[in-house]
LOFI-621343 format. One record per residue (C-alpha): residue number from 1; x, y, z. Coordinates in steps of 0.05 Angstrom, whole numbers, plus 5000, padded with zeros to 4 digits. Example, Ala and Ser with C-alpha at 12.3 -4.5 7.8 and 13.67 -1.06 7.14 Angstrom:
REM LOFI-621343
(1,(5246,4910,5156)) (2,(5273,4979,5143)) 
***
This chain:
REM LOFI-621343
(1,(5377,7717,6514)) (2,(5339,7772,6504)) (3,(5266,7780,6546)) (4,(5214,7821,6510)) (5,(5138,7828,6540)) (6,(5090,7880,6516)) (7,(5021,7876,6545)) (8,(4963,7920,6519)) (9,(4920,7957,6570)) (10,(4862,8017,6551)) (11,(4896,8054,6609)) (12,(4961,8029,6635)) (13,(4959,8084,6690)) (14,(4908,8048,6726)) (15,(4946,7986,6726)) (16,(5014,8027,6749)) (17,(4977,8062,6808)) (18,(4964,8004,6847)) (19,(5021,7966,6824)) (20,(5100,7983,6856)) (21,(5146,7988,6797)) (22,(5199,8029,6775)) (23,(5207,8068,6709)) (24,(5257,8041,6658)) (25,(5299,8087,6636)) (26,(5329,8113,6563)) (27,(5395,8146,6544)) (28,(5395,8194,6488)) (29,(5461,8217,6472)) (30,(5483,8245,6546)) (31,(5404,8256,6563)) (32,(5362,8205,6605)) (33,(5286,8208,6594)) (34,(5239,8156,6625)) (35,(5223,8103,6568)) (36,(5158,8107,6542)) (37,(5127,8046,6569)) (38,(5177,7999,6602)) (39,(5179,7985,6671)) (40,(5209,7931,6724)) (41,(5166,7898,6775)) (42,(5226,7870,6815)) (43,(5282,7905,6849)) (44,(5323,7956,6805)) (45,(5380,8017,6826)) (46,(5329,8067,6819)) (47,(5339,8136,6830)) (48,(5306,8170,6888)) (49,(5295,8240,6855)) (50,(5273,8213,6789)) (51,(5244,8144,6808)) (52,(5271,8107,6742)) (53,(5324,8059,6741)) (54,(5398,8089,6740)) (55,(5417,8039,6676)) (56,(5390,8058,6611)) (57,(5342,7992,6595)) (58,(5390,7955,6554)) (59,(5452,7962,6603)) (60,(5390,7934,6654)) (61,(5374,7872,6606)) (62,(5447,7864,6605)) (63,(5446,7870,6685)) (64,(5397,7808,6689)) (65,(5344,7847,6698)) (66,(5281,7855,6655)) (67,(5232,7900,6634)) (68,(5157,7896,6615)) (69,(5126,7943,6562)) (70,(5054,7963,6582)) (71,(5024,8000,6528)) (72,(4965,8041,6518)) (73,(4914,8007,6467)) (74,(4849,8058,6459)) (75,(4809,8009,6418)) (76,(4788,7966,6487)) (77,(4769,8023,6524)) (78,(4711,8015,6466)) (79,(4684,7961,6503)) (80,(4655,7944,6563)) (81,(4683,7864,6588)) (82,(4727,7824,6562)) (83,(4669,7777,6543)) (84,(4647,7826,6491)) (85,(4720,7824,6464)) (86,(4714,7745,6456)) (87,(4659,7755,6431)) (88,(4679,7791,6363)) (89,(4742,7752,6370)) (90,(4702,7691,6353)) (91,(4671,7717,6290)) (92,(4713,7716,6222)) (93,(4721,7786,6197)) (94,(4694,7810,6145)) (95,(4773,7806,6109)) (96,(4746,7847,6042)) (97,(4732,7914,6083)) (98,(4810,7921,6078)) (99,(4806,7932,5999)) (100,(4763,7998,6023)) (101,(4809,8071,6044)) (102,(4758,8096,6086)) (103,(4751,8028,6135)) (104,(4832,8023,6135)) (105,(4836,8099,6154)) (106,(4796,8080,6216)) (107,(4839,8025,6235)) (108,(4894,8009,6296)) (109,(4969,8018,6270)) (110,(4946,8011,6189)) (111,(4903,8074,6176)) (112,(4966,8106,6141)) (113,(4985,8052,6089)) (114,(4916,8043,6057)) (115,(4948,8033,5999)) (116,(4996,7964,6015)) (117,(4938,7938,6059)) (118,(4894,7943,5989)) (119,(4960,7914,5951)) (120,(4967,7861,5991)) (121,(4892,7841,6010)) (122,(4898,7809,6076)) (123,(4857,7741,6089)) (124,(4882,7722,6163)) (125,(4907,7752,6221)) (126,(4967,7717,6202)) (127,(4976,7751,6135)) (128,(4953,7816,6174)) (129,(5002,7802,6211)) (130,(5059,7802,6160)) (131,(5029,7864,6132)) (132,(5044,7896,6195)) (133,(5110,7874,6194)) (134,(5124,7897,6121)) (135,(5104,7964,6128)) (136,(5166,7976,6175)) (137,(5229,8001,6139)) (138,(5266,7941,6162)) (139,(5223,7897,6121)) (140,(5189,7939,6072)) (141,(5227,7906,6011)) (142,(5172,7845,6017)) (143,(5110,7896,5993)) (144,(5081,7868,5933)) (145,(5112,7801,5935)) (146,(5073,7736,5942)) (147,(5044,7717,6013)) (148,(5102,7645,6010)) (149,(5157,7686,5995)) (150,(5144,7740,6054)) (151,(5129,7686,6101)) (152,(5208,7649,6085)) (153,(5236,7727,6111)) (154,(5186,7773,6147)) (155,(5202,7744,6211)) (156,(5280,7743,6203)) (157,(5303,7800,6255)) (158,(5344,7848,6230)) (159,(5406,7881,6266)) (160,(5410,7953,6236)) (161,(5336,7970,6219)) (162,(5256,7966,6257)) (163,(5225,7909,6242)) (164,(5165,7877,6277)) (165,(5177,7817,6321)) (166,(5121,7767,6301)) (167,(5085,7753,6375)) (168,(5069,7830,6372)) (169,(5046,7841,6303)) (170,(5001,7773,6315)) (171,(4972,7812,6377)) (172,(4965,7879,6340)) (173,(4928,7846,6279)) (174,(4875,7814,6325)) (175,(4871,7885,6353)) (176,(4856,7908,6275)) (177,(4809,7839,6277)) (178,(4766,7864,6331)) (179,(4760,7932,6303)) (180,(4734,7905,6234)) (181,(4678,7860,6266)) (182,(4663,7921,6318)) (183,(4651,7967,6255)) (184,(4613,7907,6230)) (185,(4571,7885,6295)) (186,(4569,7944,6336)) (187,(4588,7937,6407)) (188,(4539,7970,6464)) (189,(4587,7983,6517)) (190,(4540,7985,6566)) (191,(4529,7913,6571)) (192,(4577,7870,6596)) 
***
C-alpha cells in the first residue's frame, strides 16, 4: 500500500527548523539529490555527511518506511490567521471570473492554461478539481469532454504518465478558491 501525505505550509522551513527530520532522498540515474520536499519524521539510515536518507524514497516506501511532502504554498503567506482563511473559505466564489485570462493568469497552479479553464468553465471546487487533473499529460485526453464523462476516468491512476491524485487536486482547487474570493474581498493581513 502505498502512503502519500502532502501538507501545504507558506514556509515549510519554519516548520523543519524546529522539527527533527531527515531529508528523503532521490536517485537520478547514478546521482542522489535531496527530494524536493519529502521528508521522514521517524527513524531512517541517514547519512551523516549529507543528512538524507541512504535509500532513494521509493526503495524507503518499500523499506516500510514513509515519507511526508511539505510543500511551499505562497498564497497563505497572503494572510494573516487561519480565521481569515475560513473566512473566504466560507463564501462561494465568484465561479465566472474563471471565463476571464487576466484573473486565471493570477491564479495558483492554473495561470498557464487560461485557455481549458475558459473551455471547461469550472462551477465547484470539485470540477476545479478535475480541471487540475486534466491539464496533466496523463489525463489531458478528457479536455473538452463533458463534466460525467471526465468524472467516470479522471481519477483512474495511471502507471506510465503524471496524473493528479484526487485528495491533492481537491486541496489545490480550494487553494485557487481562496484566491478568487481574496481578489474579490480583499484580505487586510494585518488583522487576524
Amino acid at each position: 500500500m502505498s502512503f502519500d501525505v502532502d501538507i501545504d505550509f507558506a514556509d515549510r522551513e519554519q516548520v523543519l527548523k524546529v522539527v527533527k527530520h531527515s531529508a528523503a532522498m532521490q536517485r537520478d540515474g547514478s546521482k542522489e539529490r535531496k527530494h524536493n520536499t519529502g521528508v521522514y519524521f521517524h527513524h531512517v539510515p541517514t547519512n551523516p555527511f549529507t543528512g538524507l536518507c541512504t535509500l532513494d524514497y521509493k526503495q524507503a516506501e518499500d523499506a516500510g518506511w514513509f515519507k511526508i511532502d511539505l510543500l511551499n504554498v505562497g498564497i497563505y503567506s497572503n494572510f494573516a490567521s487561519n480565521e481569515q482563511i475560513d473566512d473566504l473559505l466560507d463564501k462561494e466564489p465568484v465561479w465566472e471570473l474563471l471565463e476571464h485570462r487576466e484573473v486565471i493568469k493570477q491564479l495558483f497552479h492554473i495561470h498557464n492554461h487560461s485557455d481549458t479553464v475558459i473551455r471547461m468553465k469550472p462551477r465547484s471546487i470539485e470540477q476545479l478539481a478535475m480541471v487540475l487533473a486534466i491539464i496533466r499529460p496523463g489525463k489531458k485526453h478528457l479536455i473538452g469532454r463533458s463534466w460525467s464523462e471526465i468524472e467516470q476516468e479522471v481519477w483512474t491512476k495511471t502507471e506510465d504518465v503524471y496524473s493528479f491524485k484526487k485528495s491533492h487536486a481537491i486541496g489545490y482547487a480550494a487553494a485557487i478558491a481562496l484566491q478568487l474570493n481574496q481578489l474579490v474581498y480583499g484580505v487586510d493581513r494585518s488583522k487576524s
